[in-house]
N, CA, C and O atoms as a MOPAC input file, in Angstrom:
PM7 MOZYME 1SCF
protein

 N    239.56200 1   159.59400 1   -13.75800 1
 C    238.66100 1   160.61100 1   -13.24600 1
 C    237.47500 1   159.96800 1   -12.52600 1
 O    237.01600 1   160.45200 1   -11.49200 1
 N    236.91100 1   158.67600 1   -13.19900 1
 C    236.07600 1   158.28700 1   -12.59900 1
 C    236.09000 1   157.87400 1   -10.69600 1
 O    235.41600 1   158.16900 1    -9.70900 1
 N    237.12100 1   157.16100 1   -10.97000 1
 C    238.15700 1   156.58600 1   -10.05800 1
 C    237.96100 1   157.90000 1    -8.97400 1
 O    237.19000 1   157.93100 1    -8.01500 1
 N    238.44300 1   158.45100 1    -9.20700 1
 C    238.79000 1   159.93500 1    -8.07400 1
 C    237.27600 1   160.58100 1    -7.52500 1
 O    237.22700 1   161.11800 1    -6.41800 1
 N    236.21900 1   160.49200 1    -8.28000 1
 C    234.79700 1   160.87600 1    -8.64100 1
 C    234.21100 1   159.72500 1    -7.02900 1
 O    234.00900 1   159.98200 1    -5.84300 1
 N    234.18300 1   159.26500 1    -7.33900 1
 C    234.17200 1   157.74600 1    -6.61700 1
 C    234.82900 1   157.84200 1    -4.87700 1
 O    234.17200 1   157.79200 1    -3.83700 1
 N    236.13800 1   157.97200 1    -5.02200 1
 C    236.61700 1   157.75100 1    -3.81800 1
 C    235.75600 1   159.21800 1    -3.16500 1
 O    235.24800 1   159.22300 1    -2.04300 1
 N    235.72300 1   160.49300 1    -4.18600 1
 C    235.16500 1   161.11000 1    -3.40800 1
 C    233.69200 1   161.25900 1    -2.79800 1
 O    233.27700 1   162.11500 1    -2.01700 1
 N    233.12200 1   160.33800 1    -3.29300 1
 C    231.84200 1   160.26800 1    -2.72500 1
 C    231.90400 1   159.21000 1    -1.70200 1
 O    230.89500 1   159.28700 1    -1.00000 1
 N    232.67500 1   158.26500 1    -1.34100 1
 C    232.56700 1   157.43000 1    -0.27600 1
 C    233.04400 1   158.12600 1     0.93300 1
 O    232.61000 1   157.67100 1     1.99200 1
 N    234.12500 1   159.48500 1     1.02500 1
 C    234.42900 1   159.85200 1     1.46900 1
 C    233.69200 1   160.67100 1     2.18500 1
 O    233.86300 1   160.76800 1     3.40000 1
 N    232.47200 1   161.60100 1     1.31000 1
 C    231.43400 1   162.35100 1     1.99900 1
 C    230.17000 1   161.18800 1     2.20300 1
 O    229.35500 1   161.35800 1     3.10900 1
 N    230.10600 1   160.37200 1     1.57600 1
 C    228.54100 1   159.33700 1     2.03900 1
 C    229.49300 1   158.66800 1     3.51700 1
 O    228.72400 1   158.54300 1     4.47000 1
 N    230.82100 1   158.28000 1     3.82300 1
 C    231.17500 1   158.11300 1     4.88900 1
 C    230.79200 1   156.87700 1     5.11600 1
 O    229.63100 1   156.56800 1     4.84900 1
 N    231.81700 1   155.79200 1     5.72700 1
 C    231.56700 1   154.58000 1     6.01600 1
 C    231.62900 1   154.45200 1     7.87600 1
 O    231.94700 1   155.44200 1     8.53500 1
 N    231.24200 1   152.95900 1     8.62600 1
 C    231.45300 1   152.78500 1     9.75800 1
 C    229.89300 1   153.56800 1    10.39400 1
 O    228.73000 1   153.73800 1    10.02700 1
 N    230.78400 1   153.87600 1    11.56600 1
 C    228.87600 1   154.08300 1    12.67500 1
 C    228.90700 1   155.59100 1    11.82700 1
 O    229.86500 1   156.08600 1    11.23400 1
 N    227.29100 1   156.22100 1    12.01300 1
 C    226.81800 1   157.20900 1    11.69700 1
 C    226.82000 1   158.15300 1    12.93400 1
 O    226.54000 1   157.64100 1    14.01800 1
 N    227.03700 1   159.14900 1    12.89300 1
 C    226.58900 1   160.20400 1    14.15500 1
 C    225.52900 1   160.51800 1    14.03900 1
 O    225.18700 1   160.28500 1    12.88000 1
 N    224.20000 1   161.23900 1    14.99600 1
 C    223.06300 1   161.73600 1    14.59300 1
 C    223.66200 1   162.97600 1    15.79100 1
 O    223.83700 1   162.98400 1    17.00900 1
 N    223.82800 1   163.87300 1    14.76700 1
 C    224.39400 1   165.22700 1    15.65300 1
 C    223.31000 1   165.90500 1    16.40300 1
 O    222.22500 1   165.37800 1    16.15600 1
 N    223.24300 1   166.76800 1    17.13000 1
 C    222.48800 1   167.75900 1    17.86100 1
 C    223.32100 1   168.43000 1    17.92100 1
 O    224.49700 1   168.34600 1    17.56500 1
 N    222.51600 1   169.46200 1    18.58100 1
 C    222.69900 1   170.97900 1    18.69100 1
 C    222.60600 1   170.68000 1    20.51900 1
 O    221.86700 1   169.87300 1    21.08300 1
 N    223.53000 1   171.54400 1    21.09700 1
 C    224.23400 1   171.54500 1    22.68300 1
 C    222.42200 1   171.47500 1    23.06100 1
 O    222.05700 1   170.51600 1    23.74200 1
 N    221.35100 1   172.50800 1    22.59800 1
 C    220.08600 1   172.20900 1    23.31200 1
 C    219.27600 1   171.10200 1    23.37200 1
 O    218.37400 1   171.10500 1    24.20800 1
 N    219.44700 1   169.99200 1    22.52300 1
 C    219.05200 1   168.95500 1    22.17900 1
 C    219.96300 1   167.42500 1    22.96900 1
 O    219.66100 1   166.23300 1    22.90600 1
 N    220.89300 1   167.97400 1    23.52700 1
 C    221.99300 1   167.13200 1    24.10000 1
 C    220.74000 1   166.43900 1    25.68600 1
 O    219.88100 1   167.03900 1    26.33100 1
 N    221.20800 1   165.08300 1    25.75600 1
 C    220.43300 1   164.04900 1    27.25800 1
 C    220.76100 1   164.89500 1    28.35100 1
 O    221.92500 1   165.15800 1    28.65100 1
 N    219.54500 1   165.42400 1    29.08600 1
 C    219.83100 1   166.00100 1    30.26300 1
 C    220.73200 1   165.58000 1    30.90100 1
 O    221.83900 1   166.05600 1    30.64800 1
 N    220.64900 1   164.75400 1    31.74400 1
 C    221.60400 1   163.25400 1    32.11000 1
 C    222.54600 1   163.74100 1    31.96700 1
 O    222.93500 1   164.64700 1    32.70400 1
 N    223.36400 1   163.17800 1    30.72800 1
 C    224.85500 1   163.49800 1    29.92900 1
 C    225.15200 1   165.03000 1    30.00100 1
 O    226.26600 1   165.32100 1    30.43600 1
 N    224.55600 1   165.76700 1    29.74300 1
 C    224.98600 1   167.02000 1    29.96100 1
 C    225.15900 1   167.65700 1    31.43200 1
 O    225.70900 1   168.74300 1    31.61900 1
 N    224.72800 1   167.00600 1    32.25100 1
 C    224.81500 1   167.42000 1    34.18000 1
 C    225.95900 1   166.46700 1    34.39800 1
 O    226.72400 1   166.86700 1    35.27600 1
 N    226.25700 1   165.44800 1    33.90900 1
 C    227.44700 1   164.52500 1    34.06200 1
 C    228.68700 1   165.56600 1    33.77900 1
 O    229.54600 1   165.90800 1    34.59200 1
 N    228.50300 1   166.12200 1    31.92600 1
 C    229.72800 1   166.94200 1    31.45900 1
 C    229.85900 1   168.03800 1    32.17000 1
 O    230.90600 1   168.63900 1    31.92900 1
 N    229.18700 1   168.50800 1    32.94700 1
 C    229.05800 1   169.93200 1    33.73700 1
 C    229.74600 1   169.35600 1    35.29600 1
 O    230.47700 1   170.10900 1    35.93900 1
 N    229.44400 1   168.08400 1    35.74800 1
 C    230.16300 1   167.51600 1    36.96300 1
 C    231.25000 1   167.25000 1    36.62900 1
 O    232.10200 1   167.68300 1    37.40300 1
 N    231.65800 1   166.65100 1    35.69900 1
 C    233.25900 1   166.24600 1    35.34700 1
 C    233.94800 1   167.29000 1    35.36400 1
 O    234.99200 1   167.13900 1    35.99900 1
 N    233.74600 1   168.70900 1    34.75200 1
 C    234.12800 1   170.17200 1    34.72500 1
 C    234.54200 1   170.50900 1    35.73700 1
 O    235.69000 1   170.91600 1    35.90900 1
 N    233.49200 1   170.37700 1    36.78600 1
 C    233.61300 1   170.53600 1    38.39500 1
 C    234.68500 1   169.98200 1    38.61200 1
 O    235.70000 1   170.67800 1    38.58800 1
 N    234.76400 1   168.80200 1    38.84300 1
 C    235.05300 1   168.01400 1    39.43600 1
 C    236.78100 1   168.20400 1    38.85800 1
 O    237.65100 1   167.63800 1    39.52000 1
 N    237.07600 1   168.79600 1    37.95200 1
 C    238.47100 1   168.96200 1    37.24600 1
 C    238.99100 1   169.76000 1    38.08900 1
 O    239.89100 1   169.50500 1    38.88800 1
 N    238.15400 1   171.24400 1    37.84800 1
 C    238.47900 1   172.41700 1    38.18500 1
 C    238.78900 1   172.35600 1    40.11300 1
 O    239.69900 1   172.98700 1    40.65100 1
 N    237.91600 1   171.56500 1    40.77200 1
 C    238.12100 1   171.30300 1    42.34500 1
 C    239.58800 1   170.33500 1    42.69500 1
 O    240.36100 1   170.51800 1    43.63500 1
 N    239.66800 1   169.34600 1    41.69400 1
 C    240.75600 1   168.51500 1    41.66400 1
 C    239.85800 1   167.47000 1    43.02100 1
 O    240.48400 1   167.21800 1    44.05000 1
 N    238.74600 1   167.07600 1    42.88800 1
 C    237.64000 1   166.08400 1    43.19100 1
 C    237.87700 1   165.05500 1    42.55200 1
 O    237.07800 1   164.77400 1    41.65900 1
 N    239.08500 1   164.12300 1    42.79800 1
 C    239.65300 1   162.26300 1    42.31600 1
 C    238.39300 1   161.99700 1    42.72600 1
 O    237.70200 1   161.44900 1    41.86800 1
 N    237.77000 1   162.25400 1    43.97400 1
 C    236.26200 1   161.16600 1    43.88200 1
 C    235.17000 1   161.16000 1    43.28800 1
 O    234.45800 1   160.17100 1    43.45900 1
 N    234.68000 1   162.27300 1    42.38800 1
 C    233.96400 1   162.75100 1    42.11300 1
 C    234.23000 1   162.42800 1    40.71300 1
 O    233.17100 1   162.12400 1    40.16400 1
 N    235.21200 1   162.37700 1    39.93500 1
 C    235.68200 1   162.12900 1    39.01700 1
 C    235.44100 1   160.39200 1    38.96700 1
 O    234.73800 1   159.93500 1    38.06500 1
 N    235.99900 1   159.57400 1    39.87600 1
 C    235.99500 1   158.19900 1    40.11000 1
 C    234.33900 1   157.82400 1    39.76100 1
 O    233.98800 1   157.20100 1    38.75900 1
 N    233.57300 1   158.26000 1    40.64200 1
 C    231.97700 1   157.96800 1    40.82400 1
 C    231.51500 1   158.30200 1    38.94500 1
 O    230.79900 1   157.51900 1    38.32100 1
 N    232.10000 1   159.58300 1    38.32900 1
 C    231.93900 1   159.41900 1    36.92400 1
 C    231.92400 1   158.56100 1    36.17600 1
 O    231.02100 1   158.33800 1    35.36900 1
 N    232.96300 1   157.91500 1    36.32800 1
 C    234.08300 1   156.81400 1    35.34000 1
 C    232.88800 1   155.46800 1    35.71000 1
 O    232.08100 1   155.29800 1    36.62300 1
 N    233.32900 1   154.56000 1    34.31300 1
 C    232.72300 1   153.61100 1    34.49400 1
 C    233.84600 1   152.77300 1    33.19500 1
 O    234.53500 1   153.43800 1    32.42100 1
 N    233.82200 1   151.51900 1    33.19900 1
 C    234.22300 1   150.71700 1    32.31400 1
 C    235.55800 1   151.22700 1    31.89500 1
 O    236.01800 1   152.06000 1    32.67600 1
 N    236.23900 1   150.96500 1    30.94500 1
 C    237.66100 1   151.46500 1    30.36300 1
 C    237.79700 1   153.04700 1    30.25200 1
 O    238.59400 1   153.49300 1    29.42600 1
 N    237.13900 1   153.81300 1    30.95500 1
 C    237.46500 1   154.98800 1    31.58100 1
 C    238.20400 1   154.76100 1    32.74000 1
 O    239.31900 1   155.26200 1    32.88000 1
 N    237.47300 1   153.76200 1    33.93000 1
 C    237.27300 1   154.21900 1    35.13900 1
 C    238.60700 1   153.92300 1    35.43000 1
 O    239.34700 1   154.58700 1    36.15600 1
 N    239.12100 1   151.97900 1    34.29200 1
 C    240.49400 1   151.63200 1    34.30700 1
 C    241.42500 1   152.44100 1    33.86400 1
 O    242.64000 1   152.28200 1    33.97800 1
 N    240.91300 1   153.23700 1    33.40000 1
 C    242.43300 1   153.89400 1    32.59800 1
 C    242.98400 1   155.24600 1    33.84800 1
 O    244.11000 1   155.70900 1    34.02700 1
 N    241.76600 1   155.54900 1    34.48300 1
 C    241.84300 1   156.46700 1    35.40900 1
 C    242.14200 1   156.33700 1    36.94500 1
 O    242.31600 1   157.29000 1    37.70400 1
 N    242.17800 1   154.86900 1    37.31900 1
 C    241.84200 1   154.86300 1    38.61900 1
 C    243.44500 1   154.94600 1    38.84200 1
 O    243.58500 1   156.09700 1    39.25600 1
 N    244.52200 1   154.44800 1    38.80200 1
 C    245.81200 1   154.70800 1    39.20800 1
 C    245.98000 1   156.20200 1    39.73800 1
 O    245.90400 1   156.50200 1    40.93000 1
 N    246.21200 1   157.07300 1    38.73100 1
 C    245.64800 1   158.57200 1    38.66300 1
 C    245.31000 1   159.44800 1    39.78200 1
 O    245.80700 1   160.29600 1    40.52200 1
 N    244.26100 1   158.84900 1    39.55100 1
 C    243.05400 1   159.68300 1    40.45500 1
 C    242.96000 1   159.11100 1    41.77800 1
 O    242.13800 1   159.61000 1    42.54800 1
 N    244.05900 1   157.61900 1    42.37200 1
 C    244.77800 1   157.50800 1    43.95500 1
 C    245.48000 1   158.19700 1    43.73600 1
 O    245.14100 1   159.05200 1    44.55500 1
 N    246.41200 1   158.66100 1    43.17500 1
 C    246.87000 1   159.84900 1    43.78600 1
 C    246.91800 1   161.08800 1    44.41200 1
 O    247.02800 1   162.05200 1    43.65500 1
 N    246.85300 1   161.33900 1    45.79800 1
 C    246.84800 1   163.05900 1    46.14500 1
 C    247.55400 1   163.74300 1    45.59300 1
 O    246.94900 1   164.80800 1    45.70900 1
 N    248.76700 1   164.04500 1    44.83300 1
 C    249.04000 1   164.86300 1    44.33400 1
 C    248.15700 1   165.61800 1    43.07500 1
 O    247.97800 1   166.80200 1    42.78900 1
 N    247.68200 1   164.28400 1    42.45000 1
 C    247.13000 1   164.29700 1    40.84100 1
 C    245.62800 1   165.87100 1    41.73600 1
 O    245.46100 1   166.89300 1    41.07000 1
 N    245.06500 1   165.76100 1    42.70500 1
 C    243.65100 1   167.25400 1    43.18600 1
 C    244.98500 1   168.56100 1    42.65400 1
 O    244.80300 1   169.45200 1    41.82400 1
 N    246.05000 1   168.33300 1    43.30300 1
 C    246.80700 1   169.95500 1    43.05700 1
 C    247.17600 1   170.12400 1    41.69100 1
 O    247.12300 1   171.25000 1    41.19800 1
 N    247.52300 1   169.19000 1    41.05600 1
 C    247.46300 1   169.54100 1    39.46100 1
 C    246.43900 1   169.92600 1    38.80500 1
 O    246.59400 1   170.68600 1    37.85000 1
 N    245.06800 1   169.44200 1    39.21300 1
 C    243.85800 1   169.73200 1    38.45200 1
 C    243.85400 1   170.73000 1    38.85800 1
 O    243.98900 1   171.58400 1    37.98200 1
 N    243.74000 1   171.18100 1    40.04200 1
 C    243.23500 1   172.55800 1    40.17000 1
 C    243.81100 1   173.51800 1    39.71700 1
 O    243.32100 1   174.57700 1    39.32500 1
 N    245.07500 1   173.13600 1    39.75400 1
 C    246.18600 1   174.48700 1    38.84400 1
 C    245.75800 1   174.65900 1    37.41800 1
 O    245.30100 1   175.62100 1    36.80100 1
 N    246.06700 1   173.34700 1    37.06600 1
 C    245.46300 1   173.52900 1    35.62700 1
 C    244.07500 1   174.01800 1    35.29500 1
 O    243.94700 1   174.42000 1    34.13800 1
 N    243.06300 1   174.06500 1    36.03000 1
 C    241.95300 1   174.25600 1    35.56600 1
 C    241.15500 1   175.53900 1    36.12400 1
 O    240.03100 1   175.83300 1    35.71800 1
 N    241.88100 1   176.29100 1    37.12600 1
 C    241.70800 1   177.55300 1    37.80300 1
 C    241.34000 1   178.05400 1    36.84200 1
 O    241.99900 1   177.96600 1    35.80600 1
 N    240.14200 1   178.74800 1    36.90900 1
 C    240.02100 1   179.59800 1    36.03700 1
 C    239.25700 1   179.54500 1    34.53400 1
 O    238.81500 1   180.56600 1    34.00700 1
 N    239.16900 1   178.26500 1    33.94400 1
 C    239.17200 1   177.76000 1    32.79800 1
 C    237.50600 1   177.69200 1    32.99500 1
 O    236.86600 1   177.58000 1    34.04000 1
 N    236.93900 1   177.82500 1    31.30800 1
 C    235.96900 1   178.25200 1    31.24200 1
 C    235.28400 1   176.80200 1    30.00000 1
 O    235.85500 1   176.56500 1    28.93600 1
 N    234.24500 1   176.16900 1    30.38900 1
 C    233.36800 1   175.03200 1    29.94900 1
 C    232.63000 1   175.25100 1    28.88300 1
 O    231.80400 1   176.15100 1    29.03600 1
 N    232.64800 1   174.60900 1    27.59900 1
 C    231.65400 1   174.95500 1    26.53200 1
 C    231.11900 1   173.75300 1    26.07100 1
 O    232.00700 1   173.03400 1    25.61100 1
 N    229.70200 1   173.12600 1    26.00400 1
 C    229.45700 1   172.49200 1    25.22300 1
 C    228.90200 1   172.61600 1    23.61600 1
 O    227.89100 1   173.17000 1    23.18700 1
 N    230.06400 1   171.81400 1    22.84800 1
 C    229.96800 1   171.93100 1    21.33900 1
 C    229.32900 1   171.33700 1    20.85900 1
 O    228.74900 1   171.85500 1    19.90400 1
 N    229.02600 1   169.95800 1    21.17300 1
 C    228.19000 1   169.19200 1    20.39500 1
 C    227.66200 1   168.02700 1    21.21800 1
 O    228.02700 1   167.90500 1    22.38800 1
 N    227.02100 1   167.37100 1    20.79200 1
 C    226.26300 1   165.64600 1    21.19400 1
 C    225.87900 1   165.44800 1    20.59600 1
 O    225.70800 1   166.24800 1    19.67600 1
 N    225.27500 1   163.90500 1    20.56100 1
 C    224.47600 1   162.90400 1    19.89100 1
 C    224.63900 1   161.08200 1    20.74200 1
 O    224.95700 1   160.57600 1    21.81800 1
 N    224.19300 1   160.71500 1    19.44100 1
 C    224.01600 1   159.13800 1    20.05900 1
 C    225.37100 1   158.61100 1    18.72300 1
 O    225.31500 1   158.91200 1    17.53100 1
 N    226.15900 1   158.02400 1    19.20100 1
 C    226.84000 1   157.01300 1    17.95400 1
 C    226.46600 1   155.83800 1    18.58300 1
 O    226.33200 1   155.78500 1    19.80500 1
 N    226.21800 1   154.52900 1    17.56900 1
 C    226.08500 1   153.13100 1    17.64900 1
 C    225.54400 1   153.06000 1    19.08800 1
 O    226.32300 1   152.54800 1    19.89200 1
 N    224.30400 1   153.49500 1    19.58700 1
 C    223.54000 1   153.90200 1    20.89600 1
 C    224.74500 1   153.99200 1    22.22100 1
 O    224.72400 1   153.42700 1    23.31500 1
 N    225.49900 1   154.68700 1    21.78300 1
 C    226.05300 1   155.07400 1    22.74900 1
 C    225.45300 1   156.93700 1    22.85300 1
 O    224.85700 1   157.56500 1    21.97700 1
 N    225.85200 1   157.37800 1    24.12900 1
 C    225.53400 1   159.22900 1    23.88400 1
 C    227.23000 1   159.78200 1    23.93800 1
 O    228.16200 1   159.18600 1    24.47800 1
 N    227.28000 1   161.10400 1    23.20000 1
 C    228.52000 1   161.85600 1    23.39000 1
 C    228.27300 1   163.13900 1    23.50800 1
 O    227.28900 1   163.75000 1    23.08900 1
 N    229.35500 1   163.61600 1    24.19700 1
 C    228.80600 1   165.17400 1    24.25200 1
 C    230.41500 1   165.27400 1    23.64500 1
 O    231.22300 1   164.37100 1    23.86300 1
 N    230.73400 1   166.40800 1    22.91500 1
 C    232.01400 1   167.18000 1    22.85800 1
 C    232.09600 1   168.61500 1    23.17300 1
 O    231.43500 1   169.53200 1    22.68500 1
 N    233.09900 1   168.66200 1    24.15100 1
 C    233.49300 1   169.85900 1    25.03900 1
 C    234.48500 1   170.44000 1    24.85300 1
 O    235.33700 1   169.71300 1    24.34200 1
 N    234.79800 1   171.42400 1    25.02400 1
 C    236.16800 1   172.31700 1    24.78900 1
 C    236.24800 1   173.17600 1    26.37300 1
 O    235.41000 1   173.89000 1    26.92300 1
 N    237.51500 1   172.79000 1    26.76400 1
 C    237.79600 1   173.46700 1    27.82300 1
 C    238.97900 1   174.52100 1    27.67900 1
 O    240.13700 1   174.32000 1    27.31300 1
 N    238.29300 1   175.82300 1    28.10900 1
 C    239.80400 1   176.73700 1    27.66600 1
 C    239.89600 1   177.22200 1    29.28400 1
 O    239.23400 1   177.43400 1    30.30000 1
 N    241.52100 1   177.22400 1    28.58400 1
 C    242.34200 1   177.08100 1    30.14100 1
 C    243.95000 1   178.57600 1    29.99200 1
 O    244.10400 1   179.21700 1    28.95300 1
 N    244.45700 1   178.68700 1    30.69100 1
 C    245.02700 1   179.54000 1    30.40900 1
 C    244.88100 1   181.02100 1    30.26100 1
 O    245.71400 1   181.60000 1    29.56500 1
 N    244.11100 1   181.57000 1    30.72000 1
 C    242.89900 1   182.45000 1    30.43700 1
 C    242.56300 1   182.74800 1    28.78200 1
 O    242.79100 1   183.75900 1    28.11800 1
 N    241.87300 1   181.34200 1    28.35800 1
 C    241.55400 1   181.28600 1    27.12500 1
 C    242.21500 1   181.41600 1    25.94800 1
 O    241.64200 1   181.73000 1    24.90500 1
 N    243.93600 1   181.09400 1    26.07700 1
 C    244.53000 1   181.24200 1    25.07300 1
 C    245.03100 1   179.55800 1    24.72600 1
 O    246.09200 1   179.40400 1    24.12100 1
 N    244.24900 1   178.39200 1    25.12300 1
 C    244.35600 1   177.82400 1    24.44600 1
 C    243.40400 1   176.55800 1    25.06200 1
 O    243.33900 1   176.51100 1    26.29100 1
 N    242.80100 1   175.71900 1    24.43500 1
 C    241.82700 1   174.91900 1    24.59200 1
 C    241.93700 1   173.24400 1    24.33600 1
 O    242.42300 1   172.68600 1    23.35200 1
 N    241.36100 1   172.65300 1    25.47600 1
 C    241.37600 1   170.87800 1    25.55500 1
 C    240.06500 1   171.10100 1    25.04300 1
 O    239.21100 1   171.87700 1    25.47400 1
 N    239.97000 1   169.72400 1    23.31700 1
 C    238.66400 1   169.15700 1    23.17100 1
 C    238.79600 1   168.12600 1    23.26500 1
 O    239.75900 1   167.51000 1    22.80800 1
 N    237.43200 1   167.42100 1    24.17100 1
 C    237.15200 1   166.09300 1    24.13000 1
 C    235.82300 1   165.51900 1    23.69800 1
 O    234.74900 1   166.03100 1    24.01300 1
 N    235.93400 1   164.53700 1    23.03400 1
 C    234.41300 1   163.66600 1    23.28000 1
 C    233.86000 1   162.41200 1    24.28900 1
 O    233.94700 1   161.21100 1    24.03400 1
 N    233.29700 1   162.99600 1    25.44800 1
 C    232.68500 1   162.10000 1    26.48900 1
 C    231.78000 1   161.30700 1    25.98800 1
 O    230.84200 1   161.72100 1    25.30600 1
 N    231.97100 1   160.13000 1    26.27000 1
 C    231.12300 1   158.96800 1    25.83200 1
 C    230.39700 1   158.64800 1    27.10100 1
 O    230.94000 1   158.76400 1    28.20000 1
 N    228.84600 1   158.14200 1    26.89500 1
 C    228.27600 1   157.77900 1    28.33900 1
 C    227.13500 1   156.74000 1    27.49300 1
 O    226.48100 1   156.68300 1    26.45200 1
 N    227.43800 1   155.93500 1    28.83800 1
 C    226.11700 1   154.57100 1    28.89500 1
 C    226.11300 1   154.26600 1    30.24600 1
 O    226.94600 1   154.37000 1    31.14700 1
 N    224.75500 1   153.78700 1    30.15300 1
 C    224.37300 1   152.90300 1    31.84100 1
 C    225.19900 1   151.60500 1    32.33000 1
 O    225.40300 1   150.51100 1    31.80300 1
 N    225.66400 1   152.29000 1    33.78800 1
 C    225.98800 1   151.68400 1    34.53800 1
 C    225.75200 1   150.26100 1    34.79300 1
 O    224.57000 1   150.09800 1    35.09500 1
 N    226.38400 1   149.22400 1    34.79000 1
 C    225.67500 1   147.91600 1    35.37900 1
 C    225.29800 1   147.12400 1    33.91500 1
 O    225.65600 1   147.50300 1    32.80000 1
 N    224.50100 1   145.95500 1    34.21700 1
 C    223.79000 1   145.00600 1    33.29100 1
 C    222.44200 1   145.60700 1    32.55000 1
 O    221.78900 1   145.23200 1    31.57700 1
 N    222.32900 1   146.75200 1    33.49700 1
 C    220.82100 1   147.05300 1    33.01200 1
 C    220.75900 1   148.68500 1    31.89100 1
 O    221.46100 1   149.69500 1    31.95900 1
 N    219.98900 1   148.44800 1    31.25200 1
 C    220.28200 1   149.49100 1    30.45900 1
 C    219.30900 1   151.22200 1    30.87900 1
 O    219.22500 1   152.30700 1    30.30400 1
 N    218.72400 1   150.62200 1    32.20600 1
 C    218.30800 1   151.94600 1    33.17500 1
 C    219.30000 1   152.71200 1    33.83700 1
 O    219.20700 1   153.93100 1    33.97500 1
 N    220.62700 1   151.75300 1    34.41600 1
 C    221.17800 1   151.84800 1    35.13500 1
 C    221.66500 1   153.59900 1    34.98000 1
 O    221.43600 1   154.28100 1    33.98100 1
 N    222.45400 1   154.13100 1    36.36600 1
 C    222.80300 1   155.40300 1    36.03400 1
 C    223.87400 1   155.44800 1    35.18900 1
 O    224.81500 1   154.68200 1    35.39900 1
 N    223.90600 1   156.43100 1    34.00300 1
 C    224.58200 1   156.98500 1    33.72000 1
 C    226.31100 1   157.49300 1    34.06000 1
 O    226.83700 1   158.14800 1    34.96000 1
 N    226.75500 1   156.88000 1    32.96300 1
 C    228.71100 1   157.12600 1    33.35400 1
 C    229.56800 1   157.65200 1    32.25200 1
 O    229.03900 1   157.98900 1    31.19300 1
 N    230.46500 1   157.71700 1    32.37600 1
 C    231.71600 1   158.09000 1    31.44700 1
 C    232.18800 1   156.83100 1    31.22200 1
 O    232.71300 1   156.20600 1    32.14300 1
 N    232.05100 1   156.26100 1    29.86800 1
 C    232.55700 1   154.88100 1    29.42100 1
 C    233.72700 1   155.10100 1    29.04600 1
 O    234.50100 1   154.28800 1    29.55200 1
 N    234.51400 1   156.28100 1    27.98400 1
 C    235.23300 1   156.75100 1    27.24500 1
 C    235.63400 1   158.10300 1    27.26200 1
 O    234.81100 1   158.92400 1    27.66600 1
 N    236.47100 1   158.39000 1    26.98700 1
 C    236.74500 1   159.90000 1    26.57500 1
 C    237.66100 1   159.70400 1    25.44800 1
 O    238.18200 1   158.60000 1    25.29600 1
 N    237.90000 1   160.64300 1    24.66700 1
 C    238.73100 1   161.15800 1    23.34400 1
 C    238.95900 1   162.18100 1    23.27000 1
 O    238.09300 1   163.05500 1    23.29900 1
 N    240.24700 1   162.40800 1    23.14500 1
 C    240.51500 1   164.24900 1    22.81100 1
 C    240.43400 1   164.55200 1    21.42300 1
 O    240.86600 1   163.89500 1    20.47600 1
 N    239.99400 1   165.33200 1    21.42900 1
 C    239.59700 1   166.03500 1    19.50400 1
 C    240.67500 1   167.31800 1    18.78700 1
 O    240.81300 1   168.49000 1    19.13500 1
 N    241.04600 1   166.87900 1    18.15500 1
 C    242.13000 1   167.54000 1    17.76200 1
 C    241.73100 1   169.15900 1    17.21600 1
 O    240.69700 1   169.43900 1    16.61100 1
 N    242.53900 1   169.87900 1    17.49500 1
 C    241.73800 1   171.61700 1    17.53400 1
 C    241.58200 1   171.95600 1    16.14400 1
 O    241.08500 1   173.03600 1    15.82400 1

């Protein structure tokens, strides 16, 4: 019993990085006009606009992709219509995240992700990018 007592408190005290959550009003201006451009930029099927987002093992995982002309007519199909919510942000291990839910389909069913963003470049002024993304399971 003890044993079980135990695992369950490591489980809620939680190990690894900490989140410091916010509330969508409390979310980096910045990061939140980024998650509102990426939206755009889905829904238009805008590869460049999307590209100029991306930064670091985003930008690689995306750039094949997003040369493609076909890949604008898929976004836009898919995303006609589809309606943008921001759920959450914060900072993990000084990185920022926002998590978004995009419902698509006329709202009968929904992509969540968590956008990760840090400055561009060597400098830690630099502008603002999409380092990462993660989809969040519904």
């Amino acid at each position: 019993m003890k044993a079980l007592l135990v695992s369950a408190l490591l489980v809620v005290a939680g190990g690894g990085p900490r989140a410091a959550l916010a509330g969508p009003d409390d979310i980096d201006p910045v990061c939140l006009s980024m998650a509102q451009a990426y939206f755009a930029a889905l829904q238009n099927g805008d590869r460049q606009a999307l590209l100029s987002l991306f930064a670091g093992r985003s930008l690689h995982r995306n750039k094949a992709q997003l040369a493609d002309p076909a890949y604008s007519r898929f976004l836009v199909d898919r995303y006609a219509g589809a309606r943008f919510e921001v759920t959450n942000g914060g900072m993990i291990s000084g990185t920022q995240f926002i998590d978004i839910a995009i419902w698509i389909n006329g709202g009968k069913e929904s992509v969540k992700e968590r956008l990760f963003f840090r400055p561009s470049g060597n400098l830690p002024t630099g502008p603002m990018r999409i380092v990462a993304r993660k989809e969040l399971l519904n």
